[in-house]
C-alpha positions as CSV (number, residue, x, y, z in Angstrom):
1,X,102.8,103.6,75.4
2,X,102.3,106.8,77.1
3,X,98.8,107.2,79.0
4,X,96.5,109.8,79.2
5,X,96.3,112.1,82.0
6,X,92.8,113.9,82.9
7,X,91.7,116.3,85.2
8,X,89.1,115.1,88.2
9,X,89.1,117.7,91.1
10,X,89.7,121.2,91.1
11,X,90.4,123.4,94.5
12,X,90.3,126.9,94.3
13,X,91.6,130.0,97.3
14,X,92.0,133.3,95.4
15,X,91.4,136.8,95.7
16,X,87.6,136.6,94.0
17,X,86.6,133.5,96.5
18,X,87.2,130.2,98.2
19,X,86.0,127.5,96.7
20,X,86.2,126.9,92.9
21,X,82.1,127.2,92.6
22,X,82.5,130.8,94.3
23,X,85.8,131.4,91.8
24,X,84.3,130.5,88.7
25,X,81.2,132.8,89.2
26,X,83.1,135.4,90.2
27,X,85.0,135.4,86.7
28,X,82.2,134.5,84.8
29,X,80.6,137.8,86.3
30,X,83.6,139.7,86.1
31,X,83.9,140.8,89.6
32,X,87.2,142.3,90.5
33,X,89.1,141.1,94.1
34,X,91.5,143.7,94.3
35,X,91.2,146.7,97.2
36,X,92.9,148.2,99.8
37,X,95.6,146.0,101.9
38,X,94.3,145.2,105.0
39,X,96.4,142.3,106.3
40,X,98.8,145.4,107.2
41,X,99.3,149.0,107.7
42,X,100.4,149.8,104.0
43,X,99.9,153.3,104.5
44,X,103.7,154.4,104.0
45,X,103.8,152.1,101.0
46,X,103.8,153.6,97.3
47,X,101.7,150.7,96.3
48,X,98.9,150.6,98.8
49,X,96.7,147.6,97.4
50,X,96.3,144.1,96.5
51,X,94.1,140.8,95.5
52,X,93.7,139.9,98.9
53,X,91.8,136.5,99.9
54,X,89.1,137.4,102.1
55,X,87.3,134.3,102.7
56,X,89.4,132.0,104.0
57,X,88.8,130.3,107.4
58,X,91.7,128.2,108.7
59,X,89.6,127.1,111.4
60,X,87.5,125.0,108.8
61,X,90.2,123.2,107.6
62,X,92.8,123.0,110.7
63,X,92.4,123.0,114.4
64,X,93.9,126.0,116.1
65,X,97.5,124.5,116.9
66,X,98.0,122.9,113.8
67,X,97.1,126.0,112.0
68,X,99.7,128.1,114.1
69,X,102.2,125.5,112.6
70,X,101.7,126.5,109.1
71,X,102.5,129.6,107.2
72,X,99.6,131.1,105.4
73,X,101.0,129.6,102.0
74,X,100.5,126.1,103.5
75,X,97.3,126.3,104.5
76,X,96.2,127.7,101.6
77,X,97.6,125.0,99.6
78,X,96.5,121.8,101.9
79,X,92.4,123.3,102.1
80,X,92.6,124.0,98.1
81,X,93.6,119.9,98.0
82,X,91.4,118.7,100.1
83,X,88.9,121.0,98.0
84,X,90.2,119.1,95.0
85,X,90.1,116.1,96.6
86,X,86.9,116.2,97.4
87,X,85.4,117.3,94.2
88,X,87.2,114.8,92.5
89,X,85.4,112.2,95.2
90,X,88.5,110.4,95.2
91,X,88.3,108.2,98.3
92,X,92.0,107.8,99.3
93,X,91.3,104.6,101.5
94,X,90.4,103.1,98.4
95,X,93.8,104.3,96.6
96,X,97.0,102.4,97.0
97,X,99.0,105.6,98.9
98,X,102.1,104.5,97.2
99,X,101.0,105.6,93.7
100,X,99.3,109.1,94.8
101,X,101.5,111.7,94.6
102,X,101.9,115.4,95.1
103,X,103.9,117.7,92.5
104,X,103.3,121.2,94.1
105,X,104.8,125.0,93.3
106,X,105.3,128.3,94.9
107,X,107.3,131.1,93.7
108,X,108.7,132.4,97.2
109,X,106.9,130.4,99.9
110,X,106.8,131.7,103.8
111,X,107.3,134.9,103.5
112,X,104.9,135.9,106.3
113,X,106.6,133.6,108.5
114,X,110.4,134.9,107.2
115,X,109.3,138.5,107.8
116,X,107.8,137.7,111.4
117,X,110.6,135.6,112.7
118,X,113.1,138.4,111.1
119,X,111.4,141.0,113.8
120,X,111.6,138.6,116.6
121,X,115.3,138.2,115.9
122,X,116.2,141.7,115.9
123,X,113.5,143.0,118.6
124,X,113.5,139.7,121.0
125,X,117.1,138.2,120.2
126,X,117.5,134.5,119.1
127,X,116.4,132.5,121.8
128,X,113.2,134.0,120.6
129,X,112.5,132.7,117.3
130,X,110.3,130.0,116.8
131,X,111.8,126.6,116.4
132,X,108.7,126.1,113.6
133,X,110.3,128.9,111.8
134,X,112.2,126.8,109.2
135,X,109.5,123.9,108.5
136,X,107.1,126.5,108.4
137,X,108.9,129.1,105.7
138,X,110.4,126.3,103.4
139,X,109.1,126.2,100.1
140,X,108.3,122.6,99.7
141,X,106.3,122.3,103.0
142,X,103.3,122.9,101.2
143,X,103.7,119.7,99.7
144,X,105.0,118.2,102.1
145,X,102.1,119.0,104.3
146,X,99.6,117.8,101.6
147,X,101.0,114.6,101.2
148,X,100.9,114.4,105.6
149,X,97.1,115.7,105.4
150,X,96.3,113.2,102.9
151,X,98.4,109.9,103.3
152,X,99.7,110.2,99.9
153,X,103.0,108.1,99.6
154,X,104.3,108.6,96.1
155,X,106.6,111.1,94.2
156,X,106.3,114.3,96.2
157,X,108.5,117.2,94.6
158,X,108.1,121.6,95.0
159,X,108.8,123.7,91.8
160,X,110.1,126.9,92.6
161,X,110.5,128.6,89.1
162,X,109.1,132.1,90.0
163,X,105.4,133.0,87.8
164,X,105.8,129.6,86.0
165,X,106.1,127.7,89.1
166,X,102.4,126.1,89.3
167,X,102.1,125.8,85.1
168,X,105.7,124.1,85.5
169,X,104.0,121.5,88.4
170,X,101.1,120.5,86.5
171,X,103.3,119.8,83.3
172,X,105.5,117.6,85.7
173,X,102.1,116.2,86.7
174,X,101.0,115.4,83.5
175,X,104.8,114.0,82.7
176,X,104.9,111.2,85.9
177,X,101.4,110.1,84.9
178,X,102.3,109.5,81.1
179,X,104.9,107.6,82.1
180,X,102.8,105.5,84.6
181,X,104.7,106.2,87.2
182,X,101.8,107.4,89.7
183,X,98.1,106.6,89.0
184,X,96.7,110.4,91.2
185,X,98.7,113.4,91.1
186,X,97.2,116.1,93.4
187,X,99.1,119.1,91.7
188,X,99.7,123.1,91.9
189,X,100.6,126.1,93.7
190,X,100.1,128.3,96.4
191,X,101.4,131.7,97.7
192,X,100.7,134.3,100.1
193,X,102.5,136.9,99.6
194,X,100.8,140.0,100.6
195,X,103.3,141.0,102.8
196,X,105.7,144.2,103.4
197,X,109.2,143.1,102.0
198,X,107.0,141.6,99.1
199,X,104.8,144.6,98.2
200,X,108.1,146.8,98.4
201,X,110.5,145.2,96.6
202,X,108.2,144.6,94.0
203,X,107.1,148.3,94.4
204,X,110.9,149.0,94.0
205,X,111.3,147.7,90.8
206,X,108.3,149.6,89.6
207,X,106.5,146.3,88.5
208,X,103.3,147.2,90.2
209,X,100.4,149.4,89.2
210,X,100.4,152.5,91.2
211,X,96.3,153.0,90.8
212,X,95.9,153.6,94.6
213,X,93.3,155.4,94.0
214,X,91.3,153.4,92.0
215,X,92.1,149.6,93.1
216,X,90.0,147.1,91.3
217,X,90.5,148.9,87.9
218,X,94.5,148.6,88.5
219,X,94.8,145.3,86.9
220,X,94.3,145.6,83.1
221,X,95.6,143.4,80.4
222,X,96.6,144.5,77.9
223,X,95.3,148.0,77.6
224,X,97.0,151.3,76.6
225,X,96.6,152.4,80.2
226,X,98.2,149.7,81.8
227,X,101.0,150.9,84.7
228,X,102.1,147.4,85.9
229,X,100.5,144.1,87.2
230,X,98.4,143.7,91.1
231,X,99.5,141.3,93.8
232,X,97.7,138.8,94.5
233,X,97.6,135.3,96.7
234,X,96.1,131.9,97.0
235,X,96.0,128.1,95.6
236,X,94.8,126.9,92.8
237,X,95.2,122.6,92.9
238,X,94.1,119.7,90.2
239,X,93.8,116.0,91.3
240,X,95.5,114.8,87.8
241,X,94.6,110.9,87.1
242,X,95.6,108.9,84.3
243,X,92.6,107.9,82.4
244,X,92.3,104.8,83.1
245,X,92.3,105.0,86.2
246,X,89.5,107.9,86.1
247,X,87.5,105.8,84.1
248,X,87.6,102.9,86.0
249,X,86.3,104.4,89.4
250,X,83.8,106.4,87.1
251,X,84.9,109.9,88.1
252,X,83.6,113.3,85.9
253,X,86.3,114.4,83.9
254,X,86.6,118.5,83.5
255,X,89.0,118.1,80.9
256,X,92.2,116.3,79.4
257,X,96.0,117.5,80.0
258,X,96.9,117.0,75.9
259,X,100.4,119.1,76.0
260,X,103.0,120.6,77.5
261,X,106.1,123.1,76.6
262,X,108.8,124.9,78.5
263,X,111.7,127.1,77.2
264,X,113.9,129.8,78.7
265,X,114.4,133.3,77.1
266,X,118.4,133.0,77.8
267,X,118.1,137.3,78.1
268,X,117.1,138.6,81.4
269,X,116.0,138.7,85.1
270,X,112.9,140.1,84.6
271,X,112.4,141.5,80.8
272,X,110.8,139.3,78.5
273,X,112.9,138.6,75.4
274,X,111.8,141.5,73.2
275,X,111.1,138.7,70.0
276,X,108.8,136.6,71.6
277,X,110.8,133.8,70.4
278,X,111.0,132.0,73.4
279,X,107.4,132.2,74.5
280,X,106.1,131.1,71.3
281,X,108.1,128.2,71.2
282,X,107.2,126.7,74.9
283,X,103.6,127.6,72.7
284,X,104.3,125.5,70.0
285,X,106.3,122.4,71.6
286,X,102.7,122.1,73.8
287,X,100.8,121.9,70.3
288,X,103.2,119.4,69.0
289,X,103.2,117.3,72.3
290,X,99.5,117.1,71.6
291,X,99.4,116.3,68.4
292,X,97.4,119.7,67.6
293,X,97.6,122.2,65.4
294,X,97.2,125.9,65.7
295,X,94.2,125.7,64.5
296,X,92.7,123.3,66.7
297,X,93.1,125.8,69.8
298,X,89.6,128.3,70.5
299,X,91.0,129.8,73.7
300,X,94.2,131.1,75.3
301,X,94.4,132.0,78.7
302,X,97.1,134.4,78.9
303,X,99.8,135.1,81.4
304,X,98.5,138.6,80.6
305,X,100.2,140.2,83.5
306,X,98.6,144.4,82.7
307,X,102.4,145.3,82.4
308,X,103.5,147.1,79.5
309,X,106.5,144.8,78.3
310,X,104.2,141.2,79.3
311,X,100.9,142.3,77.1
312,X,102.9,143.0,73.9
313,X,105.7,140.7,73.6
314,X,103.0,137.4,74.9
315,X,101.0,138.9,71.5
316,X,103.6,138.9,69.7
317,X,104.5,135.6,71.0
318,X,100.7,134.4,70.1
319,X,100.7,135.8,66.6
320,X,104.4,134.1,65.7
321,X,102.8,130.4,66.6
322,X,99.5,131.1,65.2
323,X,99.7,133.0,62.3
324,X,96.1,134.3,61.3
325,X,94.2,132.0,63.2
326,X,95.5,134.0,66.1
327,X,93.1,136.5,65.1
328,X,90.2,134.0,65.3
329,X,90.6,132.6,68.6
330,X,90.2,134.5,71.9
331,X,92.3,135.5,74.3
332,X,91.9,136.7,77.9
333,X,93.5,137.4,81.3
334,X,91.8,136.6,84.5
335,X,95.0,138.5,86.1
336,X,92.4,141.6,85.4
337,X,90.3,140.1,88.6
338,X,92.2,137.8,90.5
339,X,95.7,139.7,90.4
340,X,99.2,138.0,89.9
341,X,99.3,135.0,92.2
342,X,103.0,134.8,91.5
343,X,103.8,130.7,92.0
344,X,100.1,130.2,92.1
345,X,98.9,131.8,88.8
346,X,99.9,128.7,86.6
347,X,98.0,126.9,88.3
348,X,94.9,129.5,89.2
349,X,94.5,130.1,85.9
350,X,95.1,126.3,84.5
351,X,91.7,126.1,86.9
352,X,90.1,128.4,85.4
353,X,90.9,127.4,81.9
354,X,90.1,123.8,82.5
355,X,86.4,125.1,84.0
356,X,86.4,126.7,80.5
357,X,87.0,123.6,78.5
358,X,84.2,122.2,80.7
359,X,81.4,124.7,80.7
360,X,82.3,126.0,77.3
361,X,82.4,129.9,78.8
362,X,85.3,132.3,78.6
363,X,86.0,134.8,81.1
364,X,86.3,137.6,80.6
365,X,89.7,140.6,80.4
366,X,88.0,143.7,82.4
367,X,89.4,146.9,82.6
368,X,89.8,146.6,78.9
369,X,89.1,150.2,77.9
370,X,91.4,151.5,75.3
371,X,92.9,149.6,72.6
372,X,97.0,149.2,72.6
373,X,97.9,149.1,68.8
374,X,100.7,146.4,69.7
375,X,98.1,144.3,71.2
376,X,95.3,144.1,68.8
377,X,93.6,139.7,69.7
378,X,90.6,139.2,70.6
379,X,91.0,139.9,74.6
380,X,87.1,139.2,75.6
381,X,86.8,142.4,76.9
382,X,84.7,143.2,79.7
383,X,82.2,140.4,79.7
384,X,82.0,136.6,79.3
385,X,80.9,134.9,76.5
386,X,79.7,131.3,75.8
387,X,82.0,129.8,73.5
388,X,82.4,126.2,72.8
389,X,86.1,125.2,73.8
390,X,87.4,122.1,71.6
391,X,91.2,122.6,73.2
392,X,92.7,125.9,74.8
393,X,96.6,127.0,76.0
394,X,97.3,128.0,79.5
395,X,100.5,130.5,79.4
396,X,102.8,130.8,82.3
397,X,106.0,133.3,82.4
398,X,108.1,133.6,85.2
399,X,111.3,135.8,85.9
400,X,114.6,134.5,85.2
401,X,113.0,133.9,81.5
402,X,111.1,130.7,82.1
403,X,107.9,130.0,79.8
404,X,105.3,127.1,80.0
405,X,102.2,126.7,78.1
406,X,99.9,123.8,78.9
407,X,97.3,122.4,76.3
408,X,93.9,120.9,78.2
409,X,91.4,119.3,75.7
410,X,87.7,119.2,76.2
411,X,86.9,115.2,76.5
C-alpha cells in the first residue's frame, strides 16, 4: 500500500527575501524583487536587470573557508534546508540517517564558479585554477553538500531537467516516500544564476524582457504587454515525510503532496508545443494520481513565465484539462515578483503554493494591466485575496519540452 507523503518544513532564498516568513509576506503584499544588476557591471548588456537576492548572508550559515568552498548555488541550497529543517523541527539525532534523504534540482548549477575559473584559465594559465573548481561547479553538489551539512545517509539524487528541475525533485520526493523507501526527504532546488554568460545567452535568444527602464514592472504574466520572462535566483526546499511518520513525532503539517504528472512535448528546444497537449496531460495524470477531479482544484500556480508563447499555450493547457471549471478557479504567477528561478522555480513556487493550501491566501499576478484575449482565467491580478484552498496544481515547464504539475492537498 502506497503511503502518504506531507509537507513539514519549508526554506525559502529568493529575490523578494530570505527566509520563507519574509517570502510569503512579500507575495502576499505584492512587492516586486526585481532591479538593477548589481552583482556585476551589466552596463554593456541589452538586458540590464534581474531578481537579485539581496539578503543573504553566507556568514550566517557557513564559516568563511567553507563558504569559499561553495559556489553561490550551494549555499543557497544548504541554508534554505537547514531553513526547512528547522521549521519542520525535525531533530536529525533523533532520525535514523539511513532513511533521510535528499532529492535536490538545479537547471545549470556553478555557473559563477565556471565563469570565474574560465578567466583564470585564459588570464593566469592553468596552474591557476582552483582545484575546488570541479566539486564546486557540479550540479549535484548541492545535494551532495546538504546531505554532508545534515548527516543524511539515504537516497541522495540531482535533477537537472532545466525550469522543471525542482517540480521534477519534489515529485521524485513524493515517489521514494510512497514507496517507503525513506521516511524524510529534504527536497528542491537552487540556482544562482545571475551571471554574464547567463544573462547574455539568454538575452541572445531574446527570452528576456527588455524593460530596462522600468525593472520591477518587467515581469508580467500573462498580460498583452508582456516582452519575455526576468531572471531570477535562489532555493526554495521542503522536508517531505511520509505521514506516519509526521504524525508520529507530532510535527504541523502545511499540506499533503496528493499527485504528480510529467510528460514531454516531443517538439522543441525551447517552444512550447503550440496545442497544449502535452502540458495538460502532465495536468491531468497529477489529478488522476490523486484521485481528484478537475473540479476539486481552487488554485493553480502557474509556470506563468510573462513570455508571450508560455502565458497562452499554459491557458490553453489549463482550459483543455478543466473545461469550464477552469473559469472558476484562480490562477496566478508569483514569477511577476520573484522572477524565473530557472531549476529553482518548481520548487519556489511549490513553497509558495503549499503556504497557500495552508493559510488559505492566494498571491497575487502584478503587473497585470491589460487583458490578452488568448489568456482570459482568473489571474488574481494585482492583489491577494483570501481564498480557502481545498487542493491546488503547481505547474513546471522546462526547455527541451519537459512538463510537471504537482497536486498538494490542504490536510
Amino acid at each position: 500500500m502506497q503511503k502518504r507523503v506531507v509537507i513539514t518544513g519549508l526554506g525559502a532564498i529568493s529575490p523578494v527575501g530570505t527566509g520563507k516568513d519574509k517570502f510569503w509576506q512579500a507575495l502576499v503584499a505584492g512587492q516586486p524583487g526585481i532591479g538593477p544588476i548589481t552583482r556585476f557591471d551589466a552596463g554593456e548588456m541589452a538586458v540590464r536587470f534581474a531578481g537579485e537576492v539581496k539578503d543573504f548572508d553566507p556568514g550566517a550559515f557557513f564559516d568563511r573557508k567553507e563558504a569559499r568552498r561553495m559556489d553561490r548555488f550551494t549555499q543557497y541550497a544548504v541554508a534554505a534546508a537547514r531553513m526547512a529543517v528547522e521549521d519542520a523541527k525535525l531533530d536529525l539525532e533523533k532520525e535514523d540517517r539511513d532513511r533521510v534523504g535528499v532529492i535536490f534540482a538545479t537547471g545549470i548549477g556553478g555557473m559563477e564558479t565556471f565563469e570565474e575559473q574560465t578567466r583564470v584559465l585564459l588570464e593566469k594559465g592553468p596552474n591557476r585554477v582552483s582545484p575546488f573548481f570541479v566539486p564546486m561547479m557540479i550540479a549535484n553538489m548541492a545535494a551532495g553538500q546538504i546531505s554532508i551539512n545534515l548527516g543524511a545517509r539515504g537516497v541522495n539524487f540531482t535533477v537537472v531537467n532545466a525550469c522543471a528541475s525542482g517540480a521534477n525533485a519534489i515529485g521524485e520526493a513524493f515517489r521514494t516516500l510512497q514507496r517507503g523507501d525513506a521516511d524524510v526527504i529534504i527536497t528542491g532546488g537552487s540556482e544562482a544564476s545571475v551571471t554574464p554568460l547567463t544573462v547574455a545567452g539568454f538575452a541572445a535568444m531574446k527570452a528576456l524582457s527588455t524593460r530596462n527602464e522600468e525593472p520591477a514592472k518587467a515581469s508580467r504574466p500573462f498580460d498583452r504587454g508582456r516582452d519575455g520572462f526576468v531572471l531570477g535566483e535562489g532555493a526554495g526546499v521542503m522536508v517531505l515525510e511520509t505521514l506516519e511518520h509526521a504524525a508520529a513525532r507530532g510535527a504541523r503539517i502545511y499540506a499533503e503532496v496528493a499527485g504528480y504528472g510529467c510528460t514531454a512535448d516531443a517538439y522543441h528546444i525551447t517552444a512550447p508545443a503550440p496545442d497544449g497537449a502535452a502540458a495538460s496531460r502532465a495536468m491531468a495524470l497529477a489529478l488522476q494520481d490523486a484521485g481528484l477531479q478537475p473540479g476539486d482544484i481552487d488554485y493553480i500556480n502557474a509556470h506563468g513565465t510573462s513570455t508571450e508563447l508560455n502565458d497562452r499555450q499554459e491557458t490553453l493547457a489549463i482550459k483543455k484539462v478543466f473545461g469550464d471549471h477552469a473559469y472558476r478557479l484562480a490562477v496566478s504567477s508569483t514569477k511577476s515578483m520573484t522572477g524565473h528561478l530557472l531549476g529553482a522555480a518548481g520548487a519556489i513556487e511549490l513553497v509558495a503554493t503549499a503556504l497557500a493550501v495552508h493559510a488559505g491566501v492566494l498571491p497575487p499576478t502584478i503587473n497585470y494591466e491589460e487583458p490578452d484575449p488568448d489568456c482570459d482565467l482568473d489571474y488574481v491580478p494585482n492583489v491577494a485575496r483570501e481564498r480557502q484552498v481545498r487542493a491546488a496544481i503547481s505547474n513546471s515547464f522546462g526547455f527541451g519540452g519537459h512538463n510537471v504539475a504537482v497536486v498538494l492537498r490542504k490536510i
